[in-house]
N, CA, C and O atoms as a DFTB+ gen file, in Angstrom:
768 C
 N C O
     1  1      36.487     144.945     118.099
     2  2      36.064     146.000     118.984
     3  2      36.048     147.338     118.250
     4  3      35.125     148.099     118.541
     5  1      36.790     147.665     117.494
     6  2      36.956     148.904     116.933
     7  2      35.844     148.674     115.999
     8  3      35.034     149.601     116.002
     9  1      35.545     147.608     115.121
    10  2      34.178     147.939     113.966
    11  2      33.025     148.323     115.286
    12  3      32.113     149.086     114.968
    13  1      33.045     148.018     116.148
    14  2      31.756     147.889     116.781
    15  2      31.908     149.381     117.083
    16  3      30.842     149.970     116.900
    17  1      32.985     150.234     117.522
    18  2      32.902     151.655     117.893
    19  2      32.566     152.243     116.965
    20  3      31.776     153.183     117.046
    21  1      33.214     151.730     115.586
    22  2      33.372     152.576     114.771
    23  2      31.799     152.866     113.976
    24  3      31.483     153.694     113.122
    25  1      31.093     151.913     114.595
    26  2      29.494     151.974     113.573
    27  2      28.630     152.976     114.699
    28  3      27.720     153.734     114.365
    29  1      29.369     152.707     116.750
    30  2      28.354     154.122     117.277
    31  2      29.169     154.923     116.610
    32  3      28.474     155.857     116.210
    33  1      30.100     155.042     116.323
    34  2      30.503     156.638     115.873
    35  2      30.325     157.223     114.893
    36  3      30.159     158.442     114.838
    37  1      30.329     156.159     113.585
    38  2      29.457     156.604     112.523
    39  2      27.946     157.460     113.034
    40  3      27.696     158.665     113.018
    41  1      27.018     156.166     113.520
    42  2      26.254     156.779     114.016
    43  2      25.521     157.789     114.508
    44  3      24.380     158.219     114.336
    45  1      26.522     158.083     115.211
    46  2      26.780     159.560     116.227
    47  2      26.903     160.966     115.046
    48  3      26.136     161.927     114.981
    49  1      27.884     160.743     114.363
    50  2      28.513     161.815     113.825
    51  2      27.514     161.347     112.347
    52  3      28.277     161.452     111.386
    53  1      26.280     160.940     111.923
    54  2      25.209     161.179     111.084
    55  2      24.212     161.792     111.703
    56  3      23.440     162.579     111.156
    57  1      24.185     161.438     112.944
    58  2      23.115     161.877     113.607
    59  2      23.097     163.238     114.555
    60  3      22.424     163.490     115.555
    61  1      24.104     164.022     113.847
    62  2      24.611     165.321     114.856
    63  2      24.857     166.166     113.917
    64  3      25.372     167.225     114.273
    65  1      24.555     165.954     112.381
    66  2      24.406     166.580     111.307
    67  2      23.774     167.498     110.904
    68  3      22.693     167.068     110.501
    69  1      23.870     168.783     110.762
    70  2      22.900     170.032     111.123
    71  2      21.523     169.683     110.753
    72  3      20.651     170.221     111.435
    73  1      21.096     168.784     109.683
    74  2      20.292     168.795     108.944
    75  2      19.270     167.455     109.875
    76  3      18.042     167.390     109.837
    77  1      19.980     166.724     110.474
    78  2      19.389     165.757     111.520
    79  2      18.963     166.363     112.981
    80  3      17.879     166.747     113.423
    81  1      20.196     166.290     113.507
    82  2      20.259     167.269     114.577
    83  2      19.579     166.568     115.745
    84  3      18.873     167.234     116.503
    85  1      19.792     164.959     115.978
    86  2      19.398     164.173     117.068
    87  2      20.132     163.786     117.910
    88  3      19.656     163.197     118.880
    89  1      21.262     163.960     117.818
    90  2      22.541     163.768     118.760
    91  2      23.940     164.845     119.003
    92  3      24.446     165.537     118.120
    93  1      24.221     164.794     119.908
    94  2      25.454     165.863     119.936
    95  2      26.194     165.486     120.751
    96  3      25.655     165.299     121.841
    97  1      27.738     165.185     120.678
    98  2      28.345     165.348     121.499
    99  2      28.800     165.966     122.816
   100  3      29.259     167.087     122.600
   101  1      28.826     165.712     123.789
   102  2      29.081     166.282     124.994
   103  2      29.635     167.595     124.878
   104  3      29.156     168.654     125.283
   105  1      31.155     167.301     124.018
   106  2      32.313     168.293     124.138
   107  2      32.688     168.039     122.670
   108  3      33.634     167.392     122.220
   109  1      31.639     168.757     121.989
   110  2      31.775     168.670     120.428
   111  2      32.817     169.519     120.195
   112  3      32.899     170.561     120.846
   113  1      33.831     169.163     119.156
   114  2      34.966     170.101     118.599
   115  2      34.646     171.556     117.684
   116  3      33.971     171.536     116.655
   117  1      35.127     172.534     118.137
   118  2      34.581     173.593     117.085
   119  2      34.888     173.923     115.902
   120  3      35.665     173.070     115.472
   121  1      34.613     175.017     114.851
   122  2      34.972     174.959     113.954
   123  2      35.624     176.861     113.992
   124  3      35.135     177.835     114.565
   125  1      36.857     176.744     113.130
   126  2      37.112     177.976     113.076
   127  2      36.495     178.981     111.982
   128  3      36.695     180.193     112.061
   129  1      35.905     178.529     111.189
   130  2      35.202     179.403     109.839
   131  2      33.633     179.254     110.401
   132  3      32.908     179.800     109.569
   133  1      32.933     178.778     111.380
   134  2      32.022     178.660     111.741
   135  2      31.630     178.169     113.489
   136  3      31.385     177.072     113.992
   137  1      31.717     179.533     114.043
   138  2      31.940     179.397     115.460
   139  2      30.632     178.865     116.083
   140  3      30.785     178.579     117.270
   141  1      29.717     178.709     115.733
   142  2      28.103     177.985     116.355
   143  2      28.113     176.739     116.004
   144  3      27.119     176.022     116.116
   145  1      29.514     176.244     115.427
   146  2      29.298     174.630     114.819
   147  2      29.977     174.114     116.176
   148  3      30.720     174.714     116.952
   149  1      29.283     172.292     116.219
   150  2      30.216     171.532     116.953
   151  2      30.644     170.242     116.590
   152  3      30.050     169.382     117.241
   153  1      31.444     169.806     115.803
   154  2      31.793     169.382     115.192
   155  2      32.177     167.642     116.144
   156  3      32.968     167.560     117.084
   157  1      31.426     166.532     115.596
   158  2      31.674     165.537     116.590
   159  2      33.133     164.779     116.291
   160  3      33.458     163.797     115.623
   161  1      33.818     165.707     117.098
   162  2      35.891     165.537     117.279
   163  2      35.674     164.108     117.644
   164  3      36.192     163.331     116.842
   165  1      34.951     163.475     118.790
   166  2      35.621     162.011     119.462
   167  2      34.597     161.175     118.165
   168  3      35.088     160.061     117.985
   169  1      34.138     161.257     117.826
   170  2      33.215     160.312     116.434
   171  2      34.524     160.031     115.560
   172  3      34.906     158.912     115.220
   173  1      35.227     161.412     115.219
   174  2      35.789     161.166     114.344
   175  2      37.118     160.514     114.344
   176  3      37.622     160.009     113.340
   177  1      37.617     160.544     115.420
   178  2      38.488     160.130     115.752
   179  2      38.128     158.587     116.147
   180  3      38.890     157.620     116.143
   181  1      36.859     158.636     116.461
   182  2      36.863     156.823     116.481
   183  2      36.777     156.407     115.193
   184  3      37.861     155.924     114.866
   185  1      36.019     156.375     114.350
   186  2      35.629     156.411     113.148
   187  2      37.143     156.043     112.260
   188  3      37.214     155.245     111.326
   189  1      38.334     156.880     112.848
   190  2      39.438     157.196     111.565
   191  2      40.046     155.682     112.307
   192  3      40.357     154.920     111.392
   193  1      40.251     155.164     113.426
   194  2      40.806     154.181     114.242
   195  2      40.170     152.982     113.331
   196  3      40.793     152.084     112.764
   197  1      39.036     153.165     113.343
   198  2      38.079     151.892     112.963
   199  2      38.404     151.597     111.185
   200  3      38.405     150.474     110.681
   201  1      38.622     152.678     110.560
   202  2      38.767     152.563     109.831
   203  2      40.062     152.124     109.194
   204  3      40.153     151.765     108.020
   205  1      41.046     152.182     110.049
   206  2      42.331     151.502     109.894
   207  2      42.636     150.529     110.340
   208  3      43.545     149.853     109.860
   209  1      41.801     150.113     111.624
   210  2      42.034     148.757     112.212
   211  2      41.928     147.651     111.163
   212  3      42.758     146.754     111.315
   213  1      41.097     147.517     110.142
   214  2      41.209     146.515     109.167
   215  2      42.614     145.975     108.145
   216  3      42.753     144.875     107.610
   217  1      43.213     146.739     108.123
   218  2      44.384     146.694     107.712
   219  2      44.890     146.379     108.119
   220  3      45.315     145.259     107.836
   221  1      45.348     147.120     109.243
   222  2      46.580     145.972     110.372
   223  2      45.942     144.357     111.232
   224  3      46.563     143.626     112.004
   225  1      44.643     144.238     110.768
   226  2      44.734     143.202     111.530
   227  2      44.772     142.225     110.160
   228  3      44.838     141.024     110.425
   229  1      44.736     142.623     108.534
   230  2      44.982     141.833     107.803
   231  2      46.490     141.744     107.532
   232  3      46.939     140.933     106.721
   233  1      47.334     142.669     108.289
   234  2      49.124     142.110     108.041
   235  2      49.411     141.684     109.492
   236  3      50.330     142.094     110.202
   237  1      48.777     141.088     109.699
   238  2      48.803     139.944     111.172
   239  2      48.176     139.033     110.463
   240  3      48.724     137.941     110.311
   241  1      47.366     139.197     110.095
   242  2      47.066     137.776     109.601
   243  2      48.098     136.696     108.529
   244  3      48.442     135.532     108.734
   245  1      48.407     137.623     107.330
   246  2      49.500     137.458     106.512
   247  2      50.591     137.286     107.303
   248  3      51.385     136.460     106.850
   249  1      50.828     137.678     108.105
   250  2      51.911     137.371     108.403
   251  2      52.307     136.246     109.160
   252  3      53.421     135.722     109.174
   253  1      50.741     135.745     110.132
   254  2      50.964     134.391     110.426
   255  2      50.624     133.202     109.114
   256  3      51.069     132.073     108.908
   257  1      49.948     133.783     108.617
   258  2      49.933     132.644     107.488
   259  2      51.098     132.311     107.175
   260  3      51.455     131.152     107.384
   261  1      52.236     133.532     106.424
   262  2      53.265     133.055     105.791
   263  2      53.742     132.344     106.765
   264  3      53.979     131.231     106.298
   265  1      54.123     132.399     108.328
   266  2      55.330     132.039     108.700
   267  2      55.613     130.730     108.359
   268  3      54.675     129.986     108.072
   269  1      57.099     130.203     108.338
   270  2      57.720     129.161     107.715
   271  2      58.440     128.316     109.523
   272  3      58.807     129.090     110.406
   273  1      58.495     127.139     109.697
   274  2      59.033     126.555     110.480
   275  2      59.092     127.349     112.045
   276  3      58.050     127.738     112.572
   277  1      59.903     127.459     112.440
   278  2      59.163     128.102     113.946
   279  2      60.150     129.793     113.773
   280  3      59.811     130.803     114.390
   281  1      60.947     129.756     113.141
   282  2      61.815     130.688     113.394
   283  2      61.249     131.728     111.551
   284  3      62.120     131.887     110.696
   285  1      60.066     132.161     111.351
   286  2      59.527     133.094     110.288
   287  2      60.540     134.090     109.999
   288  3      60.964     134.814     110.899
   289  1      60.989     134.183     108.716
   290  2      61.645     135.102     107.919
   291  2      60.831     136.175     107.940
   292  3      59.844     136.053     107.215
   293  1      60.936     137.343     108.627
   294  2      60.488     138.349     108.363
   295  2      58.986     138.672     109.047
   296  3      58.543     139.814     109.164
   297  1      58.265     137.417     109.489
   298  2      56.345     137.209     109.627
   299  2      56.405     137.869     110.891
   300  3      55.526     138.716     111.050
   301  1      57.538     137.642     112.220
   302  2      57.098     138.388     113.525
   303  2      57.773     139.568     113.393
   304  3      57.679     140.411     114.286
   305  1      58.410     139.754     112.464
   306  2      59.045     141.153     112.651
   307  2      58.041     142.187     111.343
   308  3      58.458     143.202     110.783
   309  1      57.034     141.700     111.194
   310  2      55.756     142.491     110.520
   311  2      54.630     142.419     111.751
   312  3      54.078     143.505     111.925
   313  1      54.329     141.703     112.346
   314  2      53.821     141.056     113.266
   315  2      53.452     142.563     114.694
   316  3      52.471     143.226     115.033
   317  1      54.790     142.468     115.070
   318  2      55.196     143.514     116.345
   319  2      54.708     144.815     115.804
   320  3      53.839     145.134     116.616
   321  1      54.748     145.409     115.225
   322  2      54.587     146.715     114.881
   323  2      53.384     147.179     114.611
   324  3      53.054     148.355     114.758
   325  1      52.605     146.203     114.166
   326  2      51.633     146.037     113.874
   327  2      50.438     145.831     114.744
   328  3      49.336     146.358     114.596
   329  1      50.816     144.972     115.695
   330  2      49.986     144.332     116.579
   331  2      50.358     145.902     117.533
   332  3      49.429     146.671     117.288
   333  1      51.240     146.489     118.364
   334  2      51.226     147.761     118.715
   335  2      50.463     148.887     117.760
   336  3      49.919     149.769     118.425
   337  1      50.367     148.978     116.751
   338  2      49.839     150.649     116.357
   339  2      48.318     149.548     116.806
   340  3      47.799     149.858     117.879
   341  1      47.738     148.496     116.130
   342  2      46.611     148.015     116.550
   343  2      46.187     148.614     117.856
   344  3      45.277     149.435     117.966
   345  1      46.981     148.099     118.925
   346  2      46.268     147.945     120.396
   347  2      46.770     149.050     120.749
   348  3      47.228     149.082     121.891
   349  1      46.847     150.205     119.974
   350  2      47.257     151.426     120.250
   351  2      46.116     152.669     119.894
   352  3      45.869     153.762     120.402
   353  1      45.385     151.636     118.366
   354  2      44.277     152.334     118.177
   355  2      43.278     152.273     118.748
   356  3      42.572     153.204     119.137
   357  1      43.045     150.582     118.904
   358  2      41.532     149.858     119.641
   359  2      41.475     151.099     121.361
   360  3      40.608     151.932     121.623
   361  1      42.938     150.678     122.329
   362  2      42.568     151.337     123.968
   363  2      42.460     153.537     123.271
   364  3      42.071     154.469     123.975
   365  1      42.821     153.611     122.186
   366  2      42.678     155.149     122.220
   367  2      41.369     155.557     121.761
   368  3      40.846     156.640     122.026
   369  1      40.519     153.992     120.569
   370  2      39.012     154.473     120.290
   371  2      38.327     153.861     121.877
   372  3      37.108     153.966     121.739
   373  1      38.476     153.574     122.572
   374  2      37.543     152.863     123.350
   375  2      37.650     153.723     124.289
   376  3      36.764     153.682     125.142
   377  1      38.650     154.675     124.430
   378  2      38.428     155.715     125.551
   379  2      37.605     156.750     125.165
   380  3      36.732     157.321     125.819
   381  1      38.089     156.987     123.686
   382  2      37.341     157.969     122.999
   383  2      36.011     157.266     123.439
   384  3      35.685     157.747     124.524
   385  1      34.883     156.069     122.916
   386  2      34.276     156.149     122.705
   387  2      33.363     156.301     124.588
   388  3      32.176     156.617     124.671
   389  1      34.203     156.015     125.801
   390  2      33.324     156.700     126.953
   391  2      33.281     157.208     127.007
   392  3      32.189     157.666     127.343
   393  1      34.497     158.153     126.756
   394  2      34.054     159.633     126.876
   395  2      32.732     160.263     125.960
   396  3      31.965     161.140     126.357
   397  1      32.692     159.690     124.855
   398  2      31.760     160.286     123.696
   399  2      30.171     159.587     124.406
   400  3      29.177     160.268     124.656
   401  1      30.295     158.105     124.616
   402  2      28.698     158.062     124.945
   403  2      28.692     158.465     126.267
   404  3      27.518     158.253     126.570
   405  1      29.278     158.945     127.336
   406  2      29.056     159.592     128.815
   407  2      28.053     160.839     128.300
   408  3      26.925     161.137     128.692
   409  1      28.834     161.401     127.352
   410  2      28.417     163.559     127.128
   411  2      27.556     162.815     126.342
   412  3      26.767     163.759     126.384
   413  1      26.900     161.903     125.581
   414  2      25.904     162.082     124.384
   415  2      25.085     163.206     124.616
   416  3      25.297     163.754     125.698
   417  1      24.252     163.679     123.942
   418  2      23.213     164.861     124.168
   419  2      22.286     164.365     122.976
   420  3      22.634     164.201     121.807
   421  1      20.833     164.131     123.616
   422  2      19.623     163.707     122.671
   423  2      18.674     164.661     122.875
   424  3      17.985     164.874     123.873
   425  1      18.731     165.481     121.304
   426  2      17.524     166.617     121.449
   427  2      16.227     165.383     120.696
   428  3      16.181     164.598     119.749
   429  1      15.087     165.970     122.109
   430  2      13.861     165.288     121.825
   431  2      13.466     165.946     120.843
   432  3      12.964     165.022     120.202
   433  1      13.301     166.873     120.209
   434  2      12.421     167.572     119.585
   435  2      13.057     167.279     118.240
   436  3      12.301     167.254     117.269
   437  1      14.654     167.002     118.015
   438  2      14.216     166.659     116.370
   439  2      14.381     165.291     116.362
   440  3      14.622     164.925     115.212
   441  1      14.353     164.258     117.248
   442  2      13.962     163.578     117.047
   443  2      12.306     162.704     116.860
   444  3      12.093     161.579     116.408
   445  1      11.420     163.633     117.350
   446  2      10.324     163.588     117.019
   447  2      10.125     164.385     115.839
   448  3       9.038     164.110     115.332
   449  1      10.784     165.298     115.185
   450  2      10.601     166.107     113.930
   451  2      11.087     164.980     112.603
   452  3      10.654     164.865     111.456
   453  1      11.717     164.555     113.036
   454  2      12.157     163.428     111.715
   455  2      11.244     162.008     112.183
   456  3      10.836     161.161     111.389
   457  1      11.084     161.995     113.381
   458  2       9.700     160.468     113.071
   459  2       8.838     160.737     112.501
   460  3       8.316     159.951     111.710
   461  1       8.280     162.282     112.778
   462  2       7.016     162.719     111.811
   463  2       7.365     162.826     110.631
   464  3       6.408     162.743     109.861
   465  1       8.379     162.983     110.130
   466  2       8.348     163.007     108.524
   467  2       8.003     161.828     107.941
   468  3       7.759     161.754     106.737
   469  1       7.959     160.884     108.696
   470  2       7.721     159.171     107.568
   471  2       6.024     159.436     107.873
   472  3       5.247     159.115     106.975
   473  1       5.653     159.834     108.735
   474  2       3.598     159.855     108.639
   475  2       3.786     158.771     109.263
   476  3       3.159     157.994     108.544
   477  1       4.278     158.054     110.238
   478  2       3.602     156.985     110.809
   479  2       4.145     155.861     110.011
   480  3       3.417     154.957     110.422
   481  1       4.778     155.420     109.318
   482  2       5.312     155.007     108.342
   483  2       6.216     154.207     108.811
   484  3       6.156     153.030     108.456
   485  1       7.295     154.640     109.735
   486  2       8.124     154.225     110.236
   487  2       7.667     152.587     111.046
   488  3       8.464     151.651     110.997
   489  1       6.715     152.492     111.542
   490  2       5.837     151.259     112.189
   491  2       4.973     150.188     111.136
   492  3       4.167     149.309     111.440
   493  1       5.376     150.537     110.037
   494  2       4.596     149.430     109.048
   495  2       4.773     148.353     109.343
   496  3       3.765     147.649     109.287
   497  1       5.994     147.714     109.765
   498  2       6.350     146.796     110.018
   499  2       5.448     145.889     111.350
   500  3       5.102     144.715     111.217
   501  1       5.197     146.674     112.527
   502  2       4.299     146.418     113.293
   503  2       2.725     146.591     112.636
   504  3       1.817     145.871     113.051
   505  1       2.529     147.445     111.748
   506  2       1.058     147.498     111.356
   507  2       0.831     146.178     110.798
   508  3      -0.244     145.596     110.942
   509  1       1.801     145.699     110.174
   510  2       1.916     144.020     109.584
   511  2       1.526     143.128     110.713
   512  3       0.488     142.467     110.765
   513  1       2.432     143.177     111.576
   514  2       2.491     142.114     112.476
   515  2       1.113     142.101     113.430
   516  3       0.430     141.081     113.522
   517  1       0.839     143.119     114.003
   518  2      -0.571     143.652     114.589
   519  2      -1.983     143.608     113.926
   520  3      -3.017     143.140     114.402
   521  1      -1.813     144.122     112.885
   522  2      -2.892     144.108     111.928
   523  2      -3.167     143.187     111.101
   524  3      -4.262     143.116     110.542
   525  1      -2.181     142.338     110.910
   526  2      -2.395     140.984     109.434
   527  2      -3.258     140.259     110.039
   528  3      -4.099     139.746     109.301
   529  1      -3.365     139.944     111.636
   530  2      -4.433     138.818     111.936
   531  2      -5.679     139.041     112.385
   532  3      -6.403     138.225     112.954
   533  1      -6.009     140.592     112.020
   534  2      -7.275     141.385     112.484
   535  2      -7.627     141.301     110.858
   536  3      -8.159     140.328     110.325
   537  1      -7.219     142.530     110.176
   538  2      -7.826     142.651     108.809
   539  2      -7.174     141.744     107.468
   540  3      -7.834     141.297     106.530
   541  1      -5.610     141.610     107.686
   542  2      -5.357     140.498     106.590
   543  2      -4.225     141.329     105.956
   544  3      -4.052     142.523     106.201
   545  1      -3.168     140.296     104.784
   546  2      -2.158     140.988     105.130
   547  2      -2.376     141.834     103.896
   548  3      -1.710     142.870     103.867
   549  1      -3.289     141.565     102.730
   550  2      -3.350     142.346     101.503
   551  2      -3.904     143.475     101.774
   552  3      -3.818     144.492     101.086
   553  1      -4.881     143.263     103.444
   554  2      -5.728     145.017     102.912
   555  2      -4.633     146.048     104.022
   556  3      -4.886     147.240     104.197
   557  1      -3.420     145.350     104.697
   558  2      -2.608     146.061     105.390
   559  2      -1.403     146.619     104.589
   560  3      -0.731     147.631     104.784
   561  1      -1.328     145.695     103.664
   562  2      -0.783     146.458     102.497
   563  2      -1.241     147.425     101.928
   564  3      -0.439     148.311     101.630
   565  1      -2.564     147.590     101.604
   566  2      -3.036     148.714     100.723
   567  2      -3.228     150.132     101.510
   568  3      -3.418     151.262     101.058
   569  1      -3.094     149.602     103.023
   570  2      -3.470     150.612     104.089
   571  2      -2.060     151.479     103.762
   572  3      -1.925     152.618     103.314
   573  1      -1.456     150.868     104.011
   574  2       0.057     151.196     104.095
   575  2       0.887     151.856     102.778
   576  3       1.917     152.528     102.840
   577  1       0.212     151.506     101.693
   578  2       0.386     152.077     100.282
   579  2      -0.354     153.341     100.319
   580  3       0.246     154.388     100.078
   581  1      -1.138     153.339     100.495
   582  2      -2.533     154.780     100.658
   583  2      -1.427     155.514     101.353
   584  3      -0.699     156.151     100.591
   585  1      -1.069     155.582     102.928
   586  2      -0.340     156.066     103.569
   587  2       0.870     156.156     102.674
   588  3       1.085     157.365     102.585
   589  1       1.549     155.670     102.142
   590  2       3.243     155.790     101.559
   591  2       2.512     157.193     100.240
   592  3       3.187     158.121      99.793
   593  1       1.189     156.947      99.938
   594  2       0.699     157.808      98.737
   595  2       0.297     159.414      99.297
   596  3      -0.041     160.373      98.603
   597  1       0.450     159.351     100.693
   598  2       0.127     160.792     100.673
   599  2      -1.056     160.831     101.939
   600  3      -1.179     161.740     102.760
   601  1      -1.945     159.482     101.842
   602  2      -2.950     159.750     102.996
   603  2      -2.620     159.316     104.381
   604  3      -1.778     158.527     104.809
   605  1      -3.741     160.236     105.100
   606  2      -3.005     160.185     107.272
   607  2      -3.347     158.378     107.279
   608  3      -3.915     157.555     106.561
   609  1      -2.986     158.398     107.903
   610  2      -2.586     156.714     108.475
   611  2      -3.252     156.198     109.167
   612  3      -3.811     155.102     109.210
   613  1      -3.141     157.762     110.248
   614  2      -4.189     157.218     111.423
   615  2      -5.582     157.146     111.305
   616  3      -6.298     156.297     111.837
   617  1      -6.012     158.261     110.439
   618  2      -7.329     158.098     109.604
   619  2      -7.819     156.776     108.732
   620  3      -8.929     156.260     108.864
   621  1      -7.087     156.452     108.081
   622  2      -6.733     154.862     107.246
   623  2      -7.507     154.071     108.548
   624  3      -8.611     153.528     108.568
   625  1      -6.769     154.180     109.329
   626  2      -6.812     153.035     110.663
   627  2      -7.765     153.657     111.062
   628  3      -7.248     154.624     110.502
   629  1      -8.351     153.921     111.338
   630  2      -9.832     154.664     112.357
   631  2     -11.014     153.831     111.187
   632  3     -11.544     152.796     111.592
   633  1     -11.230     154.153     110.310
   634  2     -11.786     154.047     109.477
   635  2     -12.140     152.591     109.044
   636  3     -12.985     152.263     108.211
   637  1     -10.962     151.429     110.101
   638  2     -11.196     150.199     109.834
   639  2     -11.936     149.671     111.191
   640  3     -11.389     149.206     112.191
   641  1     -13.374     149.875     110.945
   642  2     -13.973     148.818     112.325
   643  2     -13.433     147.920     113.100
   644  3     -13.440     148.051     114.324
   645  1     -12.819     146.747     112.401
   646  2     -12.405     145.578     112.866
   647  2     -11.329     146.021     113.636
   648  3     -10.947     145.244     114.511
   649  1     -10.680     147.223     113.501
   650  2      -9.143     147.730     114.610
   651  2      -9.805     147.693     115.718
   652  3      -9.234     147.160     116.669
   653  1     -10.943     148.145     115.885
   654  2     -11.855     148.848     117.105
   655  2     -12.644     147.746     118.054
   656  3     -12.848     147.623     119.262
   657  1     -12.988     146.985     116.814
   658  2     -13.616     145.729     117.495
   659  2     -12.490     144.745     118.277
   660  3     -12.694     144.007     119.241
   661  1     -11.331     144.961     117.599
   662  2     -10.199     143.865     118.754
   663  2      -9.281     144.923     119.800
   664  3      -8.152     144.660     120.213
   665  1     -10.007     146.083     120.089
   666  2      -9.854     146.896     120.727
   667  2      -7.930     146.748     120.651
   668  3      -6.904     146.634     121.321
   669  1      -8.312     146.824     119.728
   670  2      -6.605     147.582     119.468
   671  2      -6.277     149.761     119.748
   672  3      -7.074     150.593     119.315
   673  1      -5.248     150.051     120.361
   674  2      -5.114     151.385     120.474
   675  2      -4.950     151.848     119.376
   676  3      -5.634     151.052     118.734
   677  1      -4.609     152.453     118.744
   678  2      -4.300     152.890     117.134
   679  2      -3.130     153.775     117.908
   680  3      -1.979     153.362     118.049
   681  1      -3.597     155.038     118.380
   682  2      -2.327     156.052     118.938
   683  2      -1.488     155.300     119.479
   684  3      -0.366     155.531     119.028
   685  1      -1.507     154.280     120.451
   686  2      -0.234     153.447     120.888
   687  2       0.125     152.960     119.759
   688  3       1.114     153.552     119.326
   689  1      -0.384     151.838     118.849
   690  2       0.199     151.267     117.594
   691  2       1.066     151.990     116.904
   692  3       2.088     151.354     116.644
   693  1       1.047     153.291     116.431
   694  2       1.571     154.270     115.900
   695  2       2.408     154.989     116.230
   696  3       3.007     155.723     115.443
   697  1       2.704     154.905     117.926
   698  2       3.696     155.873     118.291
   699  2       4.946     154.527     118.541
   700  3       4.741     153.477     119.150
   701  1       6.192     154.941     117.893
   702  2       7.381     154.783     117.393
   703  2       7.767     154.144     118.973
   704  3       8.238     153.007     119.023
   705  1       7.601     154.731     119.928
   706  2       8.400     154.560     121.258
   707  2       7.362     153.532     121.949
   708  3       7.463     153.343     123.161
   709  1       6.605     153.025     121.382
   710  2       5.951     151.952     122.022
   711  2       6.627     150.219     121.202
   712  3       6.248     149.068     121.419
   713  1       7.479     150.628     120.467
   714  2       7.747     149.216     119.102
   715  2       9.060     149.485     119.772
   716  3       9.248     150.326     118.892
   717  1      10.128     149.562     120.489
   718  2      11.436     149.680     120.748
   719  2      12.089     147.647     121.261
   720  3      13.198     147.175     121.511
   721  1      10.812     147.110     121.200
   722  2      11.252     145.582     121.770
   723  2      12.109     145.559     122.713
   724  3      11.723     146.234     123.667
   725  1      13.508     144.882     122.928
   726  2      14.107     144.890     123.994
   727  2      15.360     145.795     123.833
   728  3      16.421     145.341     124.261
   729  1      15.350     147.203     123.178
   730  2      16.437     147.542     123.158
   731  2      16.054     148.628     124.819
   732  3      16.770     149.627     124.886
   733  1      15.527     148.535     125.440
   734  2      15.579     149.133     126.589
   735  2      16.038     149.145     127.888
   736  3      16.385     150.017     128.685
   737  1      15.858     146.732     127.890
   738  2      16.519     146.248     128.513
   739  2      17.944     146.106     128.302
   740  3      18.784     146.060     129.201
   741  1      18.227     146.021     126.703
   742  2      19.869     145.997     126.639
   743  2      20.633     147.166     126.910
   744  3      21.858     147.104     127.019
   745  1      19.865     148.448     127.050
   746  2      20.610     149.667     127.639
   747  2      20.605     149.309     128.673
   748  3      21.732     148.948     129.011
   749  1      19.742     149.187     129.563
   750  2      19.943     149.056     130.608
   751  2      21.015     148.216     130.880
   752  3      21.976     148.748     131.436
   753  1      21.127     146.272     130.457
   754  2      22.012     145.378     131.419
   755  2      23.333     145.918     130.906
   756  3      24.304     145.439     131.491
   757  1      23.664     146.990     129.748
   758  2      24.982     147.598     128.994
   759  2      25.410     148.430     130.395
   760  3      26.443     148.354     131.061
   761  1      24.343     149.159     130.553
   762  2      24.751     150.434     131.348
   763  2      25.239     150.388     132.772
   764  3      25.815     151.253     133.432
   765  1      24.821     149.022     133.119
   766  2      25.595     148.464     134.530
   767  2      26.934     148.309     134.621
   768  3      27.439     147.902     135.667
């Protein structure tokens, strides 16, 4: 449970990075040498949990390995202490982490500022899957190389008849929020 917090919180706290700037914490922590900062406090604090949980659950493990006959020299009395700071970290990241995804805050605007930086780019993967059985997969490669080289994409694609003739959209193909597959439904049956 804690790796699983600990990768939204990674997450979170890359993505709230001045230089990103697609996520923010609800009740971001401030900074004292820089009062306009908000610093993602519950990320990090999940993050530091997650990052220790590996340890203690490998001197639980060792320690059941060693044990000897039913009465272990030493294995449950490594055991107890252990297994507490554990389930001490896991219920303190897992509160952290409602509280942290309740406040999330998603600015639309740089997140459309960093999809535009790939040029459309970001969907190659669908231009493959969409396009290999219209034009083929070598000239969707070269489409896609042209594009990685500097040229518009969507122009690339306009420019290929056969898109037009299987009345494919190009602007839908291309926009990022139309390729999301089922992560919409899994927010959703999560969010119940």
């Amino acid at each position: 449970m804690t790796d699983a917090l600990g990768v939204i919180a990674a997450d979170v706290a890359t993505l709230s990075r001045t230089e990103i700037g697609e996520l923010a914490e609800g009740e971001g922590g401030g900074s004292s040498a820089m009062p306009q900062k908000q610093n993602p406090a519950r990320s990090i604090l999940i993050r530091s949990a997650a990052l220790r949980a590996p340890q203690l659950a490998a001197t639980l493990h060792t320690a059941a390995a060693l044990a000897v006959d039913e009465r272990p020299d030493g294995a449950w009395h490594a055991e107890w202490p252990t297994l507490r700071e554990l389930l001490r970290l896991a219920r303190g990241a897992s509160t952290h982490a409602k509280q942290l995804v309740s406040g999330l805050r998603v600015n639309d605007a740089a997140v459309q500022r960093n999809l535009g930086l790939s040029r459309g780019l970001i969907v190659a993967e669908r231009l493959s899957l969409v396009l290999g059985p219209v034009l083929g997969a070598d000239r969707v490669r070269q489409i896609v190389a042209a594009a990685g080289a500097g040229a518009d994409l969507g122009e690339l694609l306009l420019a290929e008849p056969a898109i037009a003739q299987a009345g494919i959209d190009i602007a839908e193909l291309l926009d990022p929020a139309k390729y999301t597959g089922l992560a919409g439904r899994y927010v959703d049956d999560l969010a119940q």
